[in-house]
PQR file with spaces between the fields and no chain letter, atoms N, CA, C, O and H, PARSE charges and radii, in Angstrom:
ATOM       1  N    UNK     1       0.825   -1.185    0.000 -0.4000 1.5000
ATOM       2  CA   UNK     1       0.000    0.000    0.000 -0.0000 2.0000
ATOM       3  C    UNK     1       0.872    1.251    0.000  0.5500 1.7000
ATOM       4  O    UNK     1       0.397    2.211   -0.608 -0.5500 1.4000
ATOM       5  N    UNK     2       2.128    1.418    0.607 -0.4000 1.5000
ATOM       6  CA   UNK     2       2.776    2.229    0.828 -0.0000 2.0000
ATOM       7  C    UNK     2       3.471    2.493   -0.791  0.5500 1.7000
ATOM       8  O    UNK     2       3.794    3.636   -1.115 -0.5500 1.4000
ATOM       9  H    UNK     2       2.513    0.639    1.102  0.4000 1.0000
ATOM      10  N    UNK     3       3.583    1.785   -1.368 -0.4000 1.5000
ATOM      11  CA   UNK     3       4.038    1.766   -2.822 -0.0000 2.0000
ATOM      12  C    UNK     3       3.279    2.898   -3.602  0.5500 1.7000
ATOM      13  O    UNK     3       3.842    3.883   -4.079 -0.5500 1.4000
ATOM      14  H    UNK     3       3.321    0.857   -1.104  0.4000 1.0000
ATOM      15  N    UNK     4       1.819    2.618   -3.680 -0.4000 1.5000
ATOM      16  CA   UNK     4       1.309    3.131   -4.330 -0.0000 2.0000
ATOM      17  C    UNK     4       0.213    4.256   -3.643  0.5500 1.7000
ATOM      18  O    UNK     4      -1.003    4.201   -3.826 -0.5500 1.4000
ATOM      19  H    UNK     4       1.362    1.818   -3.293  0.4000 1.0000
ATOM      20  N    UNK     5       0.907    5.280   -2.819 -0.4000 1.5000
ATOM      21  CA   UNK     5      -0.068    6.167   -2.390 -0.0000 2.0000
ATOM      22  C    UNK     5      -0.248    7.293   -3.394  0.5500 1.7000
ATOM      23  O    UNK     5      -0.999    8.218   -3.084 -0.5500 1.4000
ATOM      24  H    UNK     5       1.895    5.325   -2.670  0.4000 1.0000
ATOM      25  N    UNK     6       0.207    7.298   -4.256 -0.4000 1.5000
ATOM      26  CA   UNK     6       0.170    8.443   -5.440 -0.0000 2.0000
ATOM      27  C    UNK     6      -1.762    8.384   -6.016  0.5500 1.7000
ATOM      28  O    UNK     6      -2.637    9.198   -6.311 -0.5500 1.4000
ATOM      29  H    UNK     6       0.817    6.546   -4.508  0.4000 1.0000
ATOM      30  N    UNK     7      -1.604    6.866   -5.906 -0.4000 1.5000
ATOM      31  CA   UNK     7      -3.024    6.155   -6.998 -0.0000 2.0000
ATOM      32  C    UNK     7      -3.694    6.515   -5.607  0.5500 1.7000
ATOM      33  O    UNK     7      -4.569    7.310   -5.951 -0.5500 1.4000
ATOM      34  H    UNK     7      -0.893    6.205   -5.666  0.4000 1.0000
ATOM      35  N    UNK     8      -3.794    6.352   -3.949 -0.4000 1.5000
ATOM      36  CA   UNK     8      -5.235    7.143   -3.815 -0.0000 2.0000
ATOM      37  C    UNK     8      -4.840    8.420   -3.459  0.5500 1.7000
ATOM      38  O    UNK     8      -5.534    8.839   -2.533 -0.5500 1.4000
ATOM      39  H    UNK     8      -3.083    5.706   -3.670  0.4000 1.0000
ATOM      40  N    UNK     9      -4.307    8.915   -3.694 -0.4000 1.5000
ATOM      41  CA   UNK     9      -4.014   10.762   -3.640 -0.0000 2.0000
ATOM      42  C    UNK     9      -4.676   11.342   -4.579  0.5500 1.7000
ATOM      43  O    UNK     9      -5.237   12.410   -4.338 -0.5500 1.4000
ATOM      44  H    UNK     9      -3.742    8.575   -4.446  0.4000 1.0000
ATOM      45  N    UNK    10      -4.752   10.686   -5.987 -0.4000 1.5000
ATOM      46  CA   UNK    10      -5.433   11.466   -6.971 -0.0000 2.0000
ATOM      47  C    UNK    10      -7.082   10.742   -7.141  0.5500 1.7000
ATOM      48  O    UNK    10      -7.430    9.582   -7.357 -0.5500 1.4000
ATOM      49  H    UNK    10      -4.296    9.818   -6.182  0.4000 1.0000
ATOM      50  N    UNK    11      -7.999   12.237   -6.898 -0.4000 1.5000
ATOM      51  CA   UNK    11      -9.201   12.241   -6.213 -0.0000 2.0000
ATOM      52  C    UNK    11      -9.984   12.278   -7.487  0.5500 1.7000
ATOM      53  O    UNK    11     -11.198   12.359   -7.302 -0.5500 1.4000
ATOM      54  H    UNK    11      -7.716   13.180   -6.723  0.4000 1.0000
ATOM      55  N    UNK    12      -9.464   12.228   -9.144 -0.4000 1.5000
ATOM      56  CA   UNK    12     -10.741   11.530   -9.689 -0.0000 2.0000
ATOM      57  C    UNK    12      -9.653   11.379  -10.871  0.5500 1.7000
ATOM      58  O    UNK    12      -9.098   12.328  -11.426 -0.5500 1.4000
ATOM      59  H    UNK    12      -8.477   12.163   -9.294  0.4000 1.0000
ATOM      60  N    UNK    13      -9.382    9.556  -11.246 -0.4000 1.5000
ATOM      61  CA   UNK    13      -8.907    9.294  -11.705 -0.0000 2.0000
ATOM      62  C    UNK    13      -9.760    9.306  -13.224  0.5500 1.7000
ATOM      63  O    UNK    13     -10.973    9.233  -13.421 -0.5500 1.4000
ATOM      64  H    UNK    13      -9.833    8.786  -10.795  0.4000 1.0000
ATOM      65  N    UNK    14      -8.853    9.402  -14.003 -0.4000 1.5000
ATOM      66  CA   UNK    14      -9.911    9.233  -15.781 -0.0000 2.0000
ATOM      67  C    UNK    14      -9.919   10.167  -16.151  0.5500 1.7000
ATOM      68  O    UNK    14      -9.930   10.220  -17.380 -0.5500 1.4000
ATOM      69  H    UNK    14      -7.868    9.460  -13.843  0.4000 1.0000
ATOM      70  N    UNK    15      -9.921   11.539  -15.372 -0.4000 1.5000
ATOM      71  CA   UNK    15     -10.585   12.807  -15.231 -0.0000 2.0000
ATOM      72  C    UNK    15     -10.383   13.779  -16.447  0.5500 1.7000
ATOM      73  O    UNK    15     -11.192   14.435  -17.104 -0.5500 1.4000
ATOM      74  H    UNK    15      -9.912   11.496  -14.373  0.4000 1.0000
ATOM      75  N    UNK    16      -8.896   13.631  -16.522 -0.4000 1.5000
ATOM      76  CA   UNK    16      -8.173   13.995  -17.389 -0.0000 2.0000
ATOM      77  C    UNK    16      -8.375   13.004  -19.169  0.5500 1.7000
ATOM      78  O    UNK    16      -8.988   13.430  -20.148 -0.5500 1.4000
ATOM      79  H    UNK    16      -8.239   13.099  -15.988  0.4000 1.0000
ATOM      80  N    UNK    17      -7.751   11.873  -19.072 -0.4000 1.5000
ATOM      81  CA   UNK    17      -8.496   11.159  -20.154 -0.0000 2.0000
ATOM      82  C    UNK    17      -9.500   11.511  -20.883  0.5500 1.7000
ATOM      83  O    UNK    17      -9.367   11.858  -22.056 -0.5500 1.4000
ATOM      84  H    UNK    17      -7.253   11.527  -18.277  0.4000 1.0000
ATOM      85  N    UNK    18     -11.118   11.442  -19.997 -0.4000 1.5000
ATOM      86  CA   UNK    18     -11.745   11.809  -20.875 -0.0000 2.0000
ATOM      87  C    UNK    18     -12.264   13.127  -20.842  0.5500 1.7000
ATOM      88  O    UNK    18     -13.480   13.276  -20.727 -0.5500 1.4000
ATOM      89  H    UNK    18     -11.227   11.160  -19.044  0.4000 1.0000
ATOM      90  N    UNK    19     -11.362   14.292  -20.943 -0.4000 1.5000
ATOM      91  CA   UNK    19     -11.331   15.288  -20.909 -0.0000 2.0000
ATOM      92  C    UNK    19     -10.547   15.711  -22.594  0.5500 1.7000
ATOM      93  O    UNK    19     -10.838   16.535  -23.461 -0.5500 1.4000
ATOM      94  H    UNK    19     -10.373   14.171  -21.036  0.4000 1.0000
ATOM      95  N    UNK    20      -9.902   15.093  -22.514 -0.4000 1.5000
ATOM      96  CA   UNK    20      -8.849   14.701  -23.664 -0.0000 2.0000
ATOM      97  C    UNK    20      -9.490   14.002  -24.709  0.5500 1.7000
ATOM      98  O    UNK    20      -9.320   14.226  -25.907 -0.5500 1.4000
ATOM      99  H    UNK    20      -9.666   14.423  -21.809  0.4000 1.0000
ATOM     100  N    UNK    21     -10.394   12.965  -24.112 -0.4000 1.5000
ATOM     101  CA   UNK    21     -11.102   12.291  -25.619 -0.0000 2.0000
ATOM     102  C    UNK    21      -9.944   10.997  -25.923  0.5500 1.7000
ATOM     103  O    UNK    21      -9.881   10.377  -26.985 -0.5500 1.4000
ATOM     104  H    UNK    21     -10.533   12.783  -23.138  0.4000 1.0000
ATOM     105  N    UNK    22      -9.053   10.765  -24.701 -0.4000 1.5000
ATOM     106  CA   UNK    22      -8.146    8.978  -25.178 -0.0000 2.0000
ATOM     107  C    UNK    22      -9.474    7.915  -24.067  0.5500 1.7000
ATOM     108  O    UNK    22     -10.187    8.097  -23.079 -0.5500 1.4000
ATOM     109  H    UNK    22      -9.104   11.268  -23.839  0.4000 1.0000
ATOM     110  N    UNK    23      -9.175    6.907  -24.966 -0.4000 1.5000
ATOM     111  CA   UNK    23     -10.135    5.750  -24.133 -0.0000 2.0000
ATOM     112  C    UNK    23      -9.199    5.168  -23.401  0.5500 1.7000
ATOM     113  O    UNK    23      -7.980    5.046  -23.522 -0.5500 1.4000
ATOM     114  H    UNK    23      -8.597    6.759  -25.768  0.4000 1.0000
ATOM     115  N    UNK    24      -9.997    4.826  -22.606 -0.4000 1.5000
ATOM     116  CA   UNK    24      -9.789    3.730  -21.542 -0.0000 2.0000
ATOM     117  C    UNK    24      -8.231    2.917  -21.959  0.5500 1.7000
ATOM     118  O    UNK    24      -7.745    2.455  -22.991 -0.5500 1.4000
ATOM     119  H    UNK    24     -10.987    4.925  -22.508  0.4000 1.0000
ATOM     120  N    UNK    25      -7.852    3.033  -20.694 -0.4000 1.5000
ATOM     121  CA   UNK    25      -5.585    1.870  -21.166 -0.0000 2.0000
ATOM     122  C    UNK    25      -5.160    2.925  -22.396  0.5500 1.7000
ATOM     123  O    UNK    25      -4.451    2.322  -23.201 -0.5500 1.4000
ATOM     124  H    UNK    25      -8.247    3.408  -19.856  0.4000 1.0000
ATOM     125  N    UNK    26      -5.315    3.913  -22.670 -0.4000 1.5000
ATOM     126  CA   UNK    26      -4.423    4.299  -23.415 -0.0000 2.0000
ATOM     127  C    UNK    26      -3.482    5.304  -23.099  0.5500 1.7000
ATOM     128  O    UNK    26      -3.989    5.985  -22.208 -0.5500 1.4000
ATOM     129  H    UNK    26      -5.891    4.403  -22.015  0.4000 1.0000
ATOM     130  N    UNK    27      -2.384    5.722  -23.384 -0.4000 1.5000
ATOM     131  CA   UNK    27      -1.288    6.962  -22.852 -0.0000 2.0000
ATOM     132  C    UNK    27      -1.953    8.069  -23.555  0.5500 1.7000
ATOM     133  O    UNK    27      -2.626    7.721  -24.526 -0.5500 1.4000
ATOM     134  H    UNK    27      -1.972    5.169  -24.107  0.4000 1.0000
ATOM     135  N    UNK    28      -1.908    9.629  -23.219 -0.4000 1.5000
ATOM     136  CA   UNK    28      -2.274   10.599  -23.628 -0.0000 2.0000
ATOM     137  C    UNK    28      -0.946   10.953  -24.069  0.5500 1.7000
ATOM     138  O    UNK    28      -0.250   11.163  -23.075 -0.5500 1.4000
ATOM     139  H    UNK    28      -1.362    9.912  -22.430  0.4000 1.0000
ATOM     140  N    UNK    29      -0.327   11.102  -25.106 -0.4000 1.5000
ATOM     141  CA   UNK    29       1.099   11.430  -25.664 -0.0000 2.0000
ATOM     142  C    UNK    29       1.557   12.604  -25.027  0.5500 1.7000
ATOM     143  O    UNK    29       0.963   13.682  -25.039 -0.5500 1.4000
ATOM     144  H    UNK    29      -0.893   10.931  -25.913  0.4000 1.0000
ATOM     145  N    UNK    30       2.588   12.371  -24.493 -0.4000 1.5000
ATOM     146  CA   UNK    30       3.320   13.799  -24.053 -0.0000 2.0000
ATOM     147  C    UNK    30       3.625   14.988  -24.527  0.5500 1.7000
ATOM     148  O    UNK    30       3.897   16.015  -23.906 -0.5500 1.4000
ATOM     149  H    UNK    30       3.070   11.496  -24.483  0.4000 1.0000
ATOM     150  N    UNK    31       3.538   14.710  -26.175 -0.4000 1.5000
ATOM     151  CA   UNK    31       3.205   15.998  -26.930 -0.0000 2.0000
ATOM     152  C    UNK    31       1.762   16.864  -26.762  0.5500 1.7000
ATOM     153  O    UNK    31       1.608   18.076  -26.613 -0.5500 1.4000
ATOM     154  H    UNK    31       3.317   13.875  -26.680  0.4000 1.0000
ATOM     155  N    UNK    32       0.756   15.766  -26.843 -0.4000 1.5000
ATOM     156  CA   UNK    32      -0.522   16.707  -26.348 -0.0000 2.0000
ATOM     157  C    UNK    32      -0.430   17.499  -25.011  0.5500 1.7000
ATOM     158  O    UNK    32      -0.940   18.593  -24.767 -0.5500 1.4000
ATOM     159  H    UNK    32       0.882   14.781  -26.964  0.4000 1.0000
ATOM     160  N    UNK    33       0.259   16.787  -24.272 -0.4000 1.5000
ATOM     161  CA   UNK    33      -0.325   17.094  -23.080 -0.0000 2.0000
ATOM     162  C    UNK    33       0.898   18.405  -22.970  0.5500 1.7000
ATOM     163  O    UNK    33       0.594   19.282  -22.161 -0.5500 1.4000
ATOM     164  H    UNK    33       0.673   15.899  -24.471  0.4000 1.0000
ATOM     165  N    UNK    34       2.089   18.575  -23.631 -0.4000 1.5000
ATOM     166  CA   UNK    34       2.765   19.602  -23.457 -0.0000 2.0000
ATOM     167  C    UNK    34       1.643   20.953  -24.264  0.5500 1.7000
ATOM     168  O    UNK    34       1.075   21.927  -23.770 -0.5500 1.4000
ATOM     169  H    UNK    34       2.336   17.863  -24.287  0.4000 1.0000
ATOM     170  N    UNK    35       1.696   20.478  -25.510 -0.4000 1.5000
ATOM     171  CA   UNK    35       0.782   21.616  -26.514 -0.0000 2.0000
ATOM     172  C    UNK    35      -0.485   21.957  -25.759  0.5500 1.7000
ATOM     173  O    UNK    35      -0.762   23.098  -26.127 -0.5500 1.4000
ATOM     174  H    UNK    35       2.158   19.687  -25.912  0.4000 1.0000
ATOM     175  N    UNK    36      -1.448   21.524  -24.838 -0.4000 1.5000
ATOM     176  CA   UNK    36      -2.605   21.939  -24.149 -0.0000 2.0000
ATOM     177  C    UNK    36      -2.240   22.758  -23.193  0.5500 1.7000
ATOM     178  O    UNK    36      -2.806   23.802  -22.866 -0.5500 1.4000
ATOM     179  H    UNK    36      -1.222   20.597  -24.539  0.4000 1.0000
ATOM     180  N    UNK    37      -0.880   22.082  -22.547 -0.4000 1.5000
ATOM     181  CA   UNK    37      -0.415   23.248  -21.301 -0.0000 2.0000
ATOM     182  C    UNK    37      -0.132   24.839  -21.755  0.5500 1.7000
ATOM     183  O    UNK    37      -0.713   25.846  -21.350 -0.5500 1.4000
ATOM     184  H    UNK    37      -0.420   21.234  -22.813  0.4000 1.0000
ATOM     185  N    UNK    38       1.078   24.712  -22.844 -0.4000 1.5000
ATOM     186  CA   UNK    38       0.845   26.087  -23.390 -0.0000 2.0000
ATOM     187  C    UNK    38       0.023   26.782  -24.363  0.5500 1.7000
ATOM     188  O    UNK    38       0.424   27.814  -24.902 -0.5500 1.4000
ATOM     189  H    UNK    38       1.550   23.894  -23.173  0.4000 1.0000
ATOM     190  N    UNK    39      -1.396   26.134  -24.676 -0.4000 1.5000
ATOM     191  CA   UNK    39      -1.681   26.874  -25.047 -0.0000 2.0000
ATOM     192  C    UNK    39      -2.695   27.543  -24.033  0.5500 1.7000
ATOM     193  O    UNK    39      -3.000   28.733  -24.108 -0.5500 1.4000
ATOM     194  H    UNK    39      -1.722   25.296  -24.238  0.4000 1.0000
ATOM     195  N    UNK    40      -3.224   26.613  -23.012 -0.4000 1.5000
ATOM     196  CA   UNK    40      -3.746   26.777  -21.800 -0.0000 2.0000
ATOM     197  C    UNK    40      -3.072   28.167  -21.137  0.5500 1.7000
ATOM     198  O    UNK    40      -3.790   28.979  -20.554 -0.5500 1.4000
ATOM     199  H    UNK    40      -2.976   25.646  -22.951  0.4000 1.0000
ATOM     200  N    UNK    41      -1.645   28.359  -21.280 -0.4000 1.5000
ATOM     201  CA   UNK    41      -1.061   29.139  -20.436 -0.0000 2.0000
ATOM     202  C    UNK    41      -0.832   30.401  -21.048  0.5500 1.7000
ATOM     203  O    UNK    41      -0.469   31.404  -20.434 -0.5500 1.4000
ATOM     204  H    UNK    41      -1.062   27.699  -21.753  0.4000 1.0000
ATOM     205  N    UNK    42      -1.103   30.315  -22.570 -0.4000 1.5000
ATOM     206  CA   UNK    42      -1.008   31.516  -23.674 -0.0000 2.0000
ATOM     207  C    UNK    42      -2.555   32.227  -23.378  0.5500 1.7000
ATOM     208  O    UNK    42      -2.631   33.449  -23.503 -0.5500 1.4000
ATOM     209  H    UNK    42      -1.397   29.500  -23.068  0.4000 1.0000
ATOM     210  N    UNK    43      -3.346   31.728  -23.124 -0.4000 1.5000
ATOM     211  CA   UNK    43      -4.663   32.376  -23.532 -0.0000 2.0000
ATOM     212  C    UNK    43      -4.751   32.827  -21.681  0.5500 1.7000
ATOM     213  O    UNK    43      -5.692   33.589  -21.460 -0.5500 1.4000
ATOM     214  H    UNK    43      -3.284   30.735  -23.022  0.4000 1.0000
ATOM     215  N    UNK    44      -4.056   32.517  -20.629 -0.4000 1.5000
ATOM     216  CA   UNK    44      -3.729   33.265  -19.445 -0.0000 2.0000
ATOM     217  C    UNK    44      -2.467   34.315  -19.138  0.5500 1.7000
ATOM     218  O    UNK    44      -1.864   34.700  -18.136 -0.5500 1.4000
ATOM     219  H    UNK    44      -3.292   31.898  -20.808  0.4000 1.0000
ATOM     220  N    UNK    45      -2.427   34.508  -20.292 -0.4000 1.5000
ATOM     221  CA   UNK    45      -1.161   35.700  -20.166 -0.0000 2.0000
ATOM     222  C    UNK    45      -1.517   37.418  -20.203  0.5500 1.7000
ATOM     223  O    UNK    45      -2.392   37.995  -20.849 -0.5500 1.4000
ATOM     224  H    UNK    45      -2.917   34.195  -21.106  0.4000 1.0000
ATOM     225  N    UNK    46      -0.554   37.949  -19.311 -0.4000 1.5000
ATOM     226  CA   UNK    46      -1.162   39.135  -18.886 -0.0000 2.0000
ATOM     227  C    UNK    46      -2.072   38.978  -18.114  0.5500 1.7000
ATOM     228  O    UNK    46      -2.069   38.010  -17.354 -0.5500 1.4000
ATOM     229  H    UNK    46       0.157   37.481  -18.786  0.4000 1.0000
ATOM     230  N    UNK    47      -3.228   40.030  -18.118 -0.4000 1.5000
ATOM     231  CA   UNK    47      -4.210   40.144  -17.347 -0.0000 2.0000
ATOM     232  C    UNK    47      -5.423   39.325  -17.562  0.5500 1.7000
ATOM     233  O    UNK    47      -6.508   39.668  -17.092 -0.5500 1.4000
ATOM     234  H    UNK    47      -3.231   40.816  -18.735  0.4000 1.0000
ATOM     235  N    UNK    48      -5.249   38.150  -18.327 -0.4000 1.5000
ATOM     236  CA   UNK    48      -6.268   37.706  -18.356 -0.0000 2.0000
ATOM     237  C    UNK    48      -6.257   36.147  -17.525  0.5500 1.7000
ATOM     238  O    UNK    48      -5.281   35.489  -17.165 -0.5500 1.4000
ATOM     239  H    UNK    48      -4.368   37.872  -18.708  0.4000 1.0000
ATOM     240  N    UNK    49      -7.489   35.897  -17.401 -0.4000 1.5000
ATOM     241  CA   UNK    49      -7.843   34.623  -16.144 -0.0000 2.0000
ATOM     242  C    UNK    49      -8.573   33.753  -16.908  0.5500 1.7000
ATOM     243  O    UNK    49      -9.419   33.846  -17.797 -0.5500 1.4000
ATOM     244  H    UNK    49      -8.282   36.431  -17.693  0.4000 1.0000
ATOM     245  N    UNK    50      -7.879   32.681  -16.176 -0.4000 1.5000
ATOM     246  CA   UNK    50      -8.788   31.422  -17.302 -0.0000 2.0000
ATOM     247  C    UNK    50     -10.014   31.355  -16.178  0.5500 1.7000
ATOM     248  O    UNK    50     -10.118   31.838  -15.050 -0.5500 1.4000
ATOM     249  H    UNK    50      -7.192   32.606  -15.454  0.4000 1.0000
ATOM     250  N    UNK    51     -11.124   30.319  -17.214 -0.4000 1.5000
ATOM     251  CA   UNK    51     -12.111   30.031  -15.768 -0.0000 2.0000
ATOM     252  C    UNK    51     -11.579   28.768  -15.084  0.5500 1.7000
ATOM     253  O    UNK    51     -10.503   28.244  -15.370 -0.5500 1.4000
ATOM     254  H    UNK    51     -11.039   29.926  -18.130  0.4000 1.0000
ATOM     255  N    UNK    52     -12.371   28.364  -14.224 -0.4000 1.5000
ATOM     256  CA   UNK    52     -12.292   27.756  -13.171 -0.0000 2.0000
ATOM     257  C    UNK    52     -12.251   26.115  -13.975  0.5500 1.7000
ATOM     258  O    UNK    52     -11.533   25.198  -13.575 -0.5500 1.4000
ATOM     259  H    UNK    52     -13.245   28.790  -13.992  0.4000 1.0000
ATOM     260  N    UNK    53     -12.943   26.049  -14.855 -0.4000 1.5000
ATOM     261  CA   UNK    53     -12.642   24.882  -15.609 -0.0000 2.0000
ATOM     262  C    UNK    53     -11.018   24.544  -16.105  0.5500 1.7000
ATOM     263  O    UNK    53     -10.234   23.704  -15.662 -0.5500 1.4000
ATOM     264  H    UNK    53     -13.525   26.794  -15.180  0.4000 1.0000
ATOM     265  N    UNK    54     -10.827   25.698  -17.371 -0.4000 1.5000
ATOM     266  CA   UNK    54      -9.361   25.554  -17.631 -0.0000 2.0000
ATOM     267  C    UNK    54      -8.053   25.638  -17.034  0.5500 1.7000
ATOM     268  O    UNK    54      -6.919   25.293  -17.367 -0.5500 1.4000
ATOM     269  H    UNK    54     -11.463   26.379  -17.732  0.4000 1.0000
ATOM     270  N    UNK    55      -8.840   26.493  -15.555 -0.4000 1.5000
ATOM     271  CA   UNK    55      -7.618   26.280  -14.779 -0.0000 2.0000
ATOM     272  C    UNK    55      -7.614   24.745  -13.993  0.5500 1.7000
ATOM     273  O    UNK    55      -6.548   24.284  -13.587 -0.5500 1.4000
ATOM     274  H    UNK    55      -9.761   26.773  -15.285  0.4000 1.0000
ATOM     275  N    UNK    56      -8.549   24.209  -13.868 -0.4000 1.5000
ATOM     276  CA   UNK    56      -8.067   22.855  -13.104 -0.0000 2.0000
ATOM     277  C    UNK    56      -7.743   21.835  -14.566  0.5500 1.7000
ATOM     278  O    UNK    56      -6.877   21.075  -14.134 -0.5500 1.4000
ATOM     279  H    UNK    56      -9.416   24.583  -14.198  0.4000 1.0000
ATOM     280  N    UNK    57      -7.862   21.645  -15.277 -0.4000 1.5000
ATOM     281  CA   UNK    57      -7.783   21.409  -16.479 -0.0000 2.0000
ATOM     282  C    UNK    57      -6.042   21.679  -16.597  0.5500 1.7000
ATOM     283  O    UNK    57      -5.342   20.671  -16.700 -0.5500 1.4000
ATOM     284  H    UNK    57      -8.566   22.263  -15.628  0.4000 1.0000
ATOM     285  N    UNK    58      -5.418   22.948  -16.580 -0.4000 1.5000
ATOM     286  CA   UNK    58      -4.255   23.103  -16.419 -0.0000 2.0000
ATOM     287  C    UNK    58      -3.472   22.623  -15.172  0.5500 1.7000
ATOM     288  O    UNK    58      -2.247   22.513  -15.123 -0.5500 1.4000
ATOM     289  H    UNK    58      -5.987   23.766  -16.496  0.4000 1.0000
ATOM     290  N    UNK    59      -4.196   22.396  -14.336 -0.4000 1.5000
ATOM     291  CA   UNK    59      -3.653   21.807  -12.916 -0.0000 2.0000
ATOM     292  C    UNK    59      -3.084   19.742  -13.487  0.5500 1.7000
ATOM     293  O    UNK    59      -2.113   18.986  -13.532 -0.5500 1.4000
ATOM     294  H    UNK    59      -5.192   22.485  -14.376  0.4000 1.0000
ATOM     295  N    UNK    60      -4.417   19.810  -13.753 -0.4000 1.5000
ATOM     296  CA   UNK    60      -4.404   18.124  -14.111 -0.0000 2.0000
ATOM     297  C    UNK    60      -3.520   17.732  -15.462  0.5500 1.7000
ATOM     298  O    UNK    60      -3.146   16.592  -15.738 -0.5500 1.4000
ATOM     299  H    UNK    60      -5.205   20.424  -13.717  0.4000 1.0000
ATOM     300  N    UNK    61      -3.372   18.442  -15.923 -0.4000 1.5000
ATOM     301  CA   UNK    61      -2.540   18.652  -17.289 -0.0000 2.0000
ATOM     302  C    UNK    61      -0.614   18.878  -16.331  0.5500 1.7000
ATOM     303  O    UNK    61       0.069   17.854  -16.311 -0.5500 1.4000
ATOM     304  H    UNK    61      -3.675   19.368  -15.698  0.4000 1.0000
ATOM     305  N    UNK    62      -0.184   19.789  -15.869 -0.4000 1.5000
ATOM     306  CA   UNK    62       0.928   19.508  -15.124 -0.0000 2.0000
ATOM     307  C    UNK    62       1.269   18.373  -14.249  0.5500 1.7000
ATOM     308  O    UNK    62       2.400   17.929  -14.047 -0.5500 1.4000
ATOM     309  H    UNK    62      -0.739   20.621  -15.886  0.4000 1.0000
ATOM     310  N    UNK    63       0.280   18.002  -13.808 -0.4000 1.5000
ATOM     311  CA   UNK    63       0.158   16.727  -12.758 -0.0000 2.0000
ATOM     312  C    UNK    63       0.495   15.593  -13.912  0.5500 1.7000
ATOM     313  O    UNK    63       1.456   14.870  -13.646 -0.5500 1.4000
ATOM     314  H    UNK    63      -0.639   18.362  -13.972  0.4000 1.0000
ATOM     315  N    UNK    64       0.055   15.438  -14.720 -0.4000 1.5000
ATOM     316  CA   UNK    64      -0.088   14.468  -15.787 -0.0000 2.0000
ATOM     317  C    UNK    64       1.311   14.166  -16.341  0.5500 1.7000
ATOM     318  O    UNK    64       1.648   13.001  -16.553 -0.5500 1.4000
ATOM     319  H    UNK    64      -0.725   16.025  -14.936  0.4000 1.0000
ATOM     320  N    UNK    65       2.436   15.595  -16.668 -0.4000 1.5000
ATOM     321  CA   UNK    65       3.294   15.567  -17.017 -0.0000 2.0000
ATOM     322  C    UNK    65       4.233   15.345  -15.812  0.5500 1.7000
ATOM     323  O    UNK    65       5.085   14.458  -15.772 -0.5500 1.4000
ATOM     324  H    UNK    65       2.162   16.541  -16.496  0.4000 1.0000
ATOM     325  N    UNK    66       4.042   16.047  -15.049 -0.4000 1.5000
ATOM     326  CA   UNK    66       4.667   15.323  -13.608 -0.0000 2.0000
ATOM     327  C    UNK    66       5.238   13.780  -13.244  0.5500 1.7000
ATOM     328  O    UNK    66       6.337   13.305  -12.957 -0.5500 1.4000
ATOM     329  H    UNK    66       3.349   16.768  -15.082  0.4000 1.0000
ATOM     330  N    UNK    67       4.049   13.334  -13.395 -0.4000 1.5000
ATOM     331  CA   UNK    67       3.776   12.044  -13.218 -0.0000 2.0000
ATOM     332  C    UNK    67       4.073   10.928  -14.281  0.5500 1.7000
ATOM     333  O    UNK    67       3.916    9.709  -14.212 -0.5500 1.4000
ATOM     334  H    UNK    67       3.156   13.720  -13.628  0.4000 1.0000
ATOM     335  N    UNK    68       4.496   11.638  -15.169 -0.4000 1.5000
ATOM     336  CA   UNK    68       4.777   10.982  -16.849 -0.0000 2.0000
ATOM     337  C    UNK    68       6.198   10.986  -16.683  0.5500 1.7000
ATOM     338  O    UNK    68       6.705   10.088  -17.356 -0.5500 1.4000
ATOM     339  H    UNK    68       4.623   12.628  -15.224  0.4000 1.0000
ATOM     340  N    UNK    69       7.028   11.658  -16.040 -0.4000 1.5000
ATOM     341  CA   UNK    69       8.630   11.866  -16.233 -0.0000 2.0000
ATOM     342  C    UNK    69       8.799   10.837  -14.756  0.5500 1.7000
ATOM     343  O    UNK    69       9.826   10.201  -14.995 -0.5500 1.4000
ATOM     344  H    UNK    69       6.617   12.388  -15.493  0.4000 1.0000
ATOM     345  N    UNK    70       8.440   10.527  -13.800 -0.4000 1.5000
ATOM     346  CA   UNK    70       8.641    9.922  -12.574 -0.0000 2.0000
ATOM     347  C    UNK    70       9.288    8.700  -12.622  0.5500 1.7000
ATOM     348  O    UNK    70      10.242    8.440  -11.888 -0.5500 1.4000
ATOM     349  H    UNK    70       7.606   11.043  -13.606  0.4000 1.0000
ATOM     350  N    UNK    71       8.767    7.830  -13.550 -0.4000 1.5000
ATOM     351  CA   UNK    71       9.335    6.206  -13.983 -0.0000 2.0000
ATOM     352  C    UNK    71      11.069    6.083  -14.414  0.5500 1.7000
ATOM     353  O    UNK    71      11.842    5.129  -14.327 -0.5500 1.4000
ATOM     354  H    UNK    71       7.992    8.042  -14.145  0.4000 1.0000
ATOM     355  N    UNK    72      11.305    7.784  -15.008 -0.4000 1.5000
ATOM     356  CA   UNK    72      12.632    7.745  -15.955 -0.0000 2.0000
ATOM     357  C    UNK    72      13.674    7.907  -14.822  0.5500 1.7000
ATOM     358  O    UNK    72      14.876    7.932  -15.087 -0.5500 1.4000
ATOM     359  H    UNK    72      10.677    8.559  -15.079  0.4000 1.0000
């Protein structure tokens, strides 16, 4: 259990997936998930605010890449 406390830390698994539109067992390529972050982070530049959607959206999107480099 101690192995894997990452898997119940994250409080809605899939979330991201089908947010993305990959099915079920598949990898979301690390290129998408880089290209969503910035463009996520382009359309918050300067004074402007994403909503509350795209910002957790950008949360789960860093987490994703986070968690994608961890194995190496």
């Amino acid at each position: 259990m101690a192995d894997k406390w990452i898997q119940g830390a994250i409080k809605r698994p899939g979330a991201l997936r089908a947010k993305m539109g990959a099915k079920e067992g598949e990898n979301i390529p690390k290129g998408e998930i880089s290209s969503k972050i910035e463009q996520l982070q382009g359309e918050a530049e300067g004074d402007k605010k994403l909503s509350a959607a795209k910002r957790t959206m950008l949360k789960q999107l860093v987490l994703a890449r986070t968690l994608g480099g961890m194995n190496k």
